[in-house]
C-alpha positions, 0 to 999 in steps of 0.5 A: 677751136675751143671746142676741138681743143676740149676734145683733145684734152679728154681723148688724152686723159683716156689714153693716157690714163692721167687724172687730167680735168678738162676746164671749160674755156669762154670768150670772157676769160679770154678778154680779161686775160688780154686786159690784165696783159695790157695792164702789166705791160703799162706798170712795166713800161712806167718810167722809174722817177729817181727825184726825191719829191716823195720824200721831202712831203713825208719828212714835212709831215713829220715835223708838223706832226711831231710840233701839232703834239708839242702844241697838243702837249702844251695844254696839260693832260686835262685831266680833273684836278682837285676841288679849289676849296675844300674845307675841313677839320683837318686844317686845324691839327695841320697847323698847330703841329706845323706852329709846334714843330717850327718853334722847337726848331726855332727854340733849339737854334737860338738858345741851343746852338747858336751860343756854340756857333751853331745852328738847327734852323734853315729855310729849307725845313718849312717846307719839309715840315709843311709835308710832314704835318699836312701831306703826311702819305707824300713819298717826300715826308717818309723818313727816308727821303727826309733824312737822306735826302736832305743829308745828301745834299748838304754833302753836296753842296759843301763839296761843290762849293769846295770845288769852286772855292778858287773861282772868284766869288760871288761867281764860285757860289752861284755855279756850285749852287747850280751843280749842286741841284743838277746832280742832286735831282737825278740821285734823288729820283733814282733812290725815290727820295721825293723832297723838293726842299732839299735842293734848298739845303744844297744852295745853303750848305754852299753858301754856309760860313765855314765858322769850324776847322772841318772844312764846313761838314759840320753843317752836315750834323748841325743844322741838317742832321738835328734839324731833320730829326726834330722834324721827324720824331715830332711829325711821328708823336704829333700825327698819330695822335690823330684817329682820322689820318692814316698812321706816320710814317707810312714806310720806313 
């Protein structure tokens, strides 16, 4: 039978003179076209499962995967941190210039300001001065953070602390700090402004005694506008003096 229908094929391409290309037939195509027919007949009849038993193994899965990472995370990134102890002559200008700046702070507060009720000296500044005379290439102890970083959070301490003047205290203070610091730390990331201690002088300038008639802002000028600037200027005459460190301020 085959072969009769072979016969037909050619004698239909000679006369009718259409490009017809005869393709020989076997028993071999023939089963495994008879088992691909079975096979889709099978997947066609295959009952359609309408239960969402799939889902709930993937949805599983998924949260065990997203809390193993959580866990993974837990850890730290492993990297190498740096060595315990590293000794160095560096430690020495280190401190005398953080002894030097932290008494002229001290000198102006008592003998300067404090006789006018004023004040240059806050909590704060010690660790402003520790990156300025140690870590002088931090992104927090260049002059724009320090300066408007911690000019920024005076500001806001003093007017959250307004905002919760009414409340009864001790309760008043403790929500103006905590306000203070949550908007302080995003303003502060946004403008690049890395300065970890000015969210100390955000709880100060709250808790500040209004001692003047200006609502408290003066303590925006005294102690945090002059007590920065000492800081600054004499980081800037003090590190330069050394050859081996890289030149203060690194950016403006």
């Amino acid at each position: 039978m085959l072969r009769n229908d072979s016969e037909e094929m050619q004698e239909g391409q000679q006369g009718g003179g259409g490009n017809v290309v005869s393709m020989p037939f076997s028993r071999d195509d023939d089963d495994t076209g008879t088992a691909m027919e079975a096979i889709g007949e099978e997947f066609v009849n295959a009952p359609v499962s309408t239960s969402s038993s799939t889902v709930g193994p993937r949805e599983e899965s998924a949260s065990s995967c997203f809390f193993l990472v959580y866990l993974r995370r837990l850890r730290g990134a492993g990297e190498k941190g740096p060595p315990f102890f590293a000794p160095s002559v560096d430690f020495i200008p280190t401190f005398l210039f953080s002894t030097v700046i932290m008494l002229t702070l001290g000198v102006a507060d008592v003998y300067g300001f404090e006789p006018h009720g004023l004040q240059a000296y806050l909590p704060a500044f010690a660790a402003s001065c520790a990156l300025t005379a140690c870590f002088t290439t931090a992104p927090g102890a260049q002059p724009q953070a320090l300066l408007g970083s911690h000019l920024l959070a005076a500001l806001v301490g003093l007017s959250f602390a307004h905002a919760t003047h009414s409340l009864e205290q001790p309760l008043g203070h403790l929500l103006a700090s905590v306000f203070a610091v949550a908007f302080l730390a995003p303003v502060c990331h946004i403008f690049g402004w890395f300065q970890p201690s000015s969210a100390a002088t955000a709880v100060s300038a709250v808790f500040y005694e209004h001692g003047q008639k200006d609502g408290g802002y003066i303590f925006v000028i005294f102690p945090v506008l002059i007590g920065v600037s000492i800081i600054f200027v004499l980081s800037w005459l003090l590190n330069n003096l050394i050859p081996w460190r890289p030149p203060y301020p690194v950016w403006l």
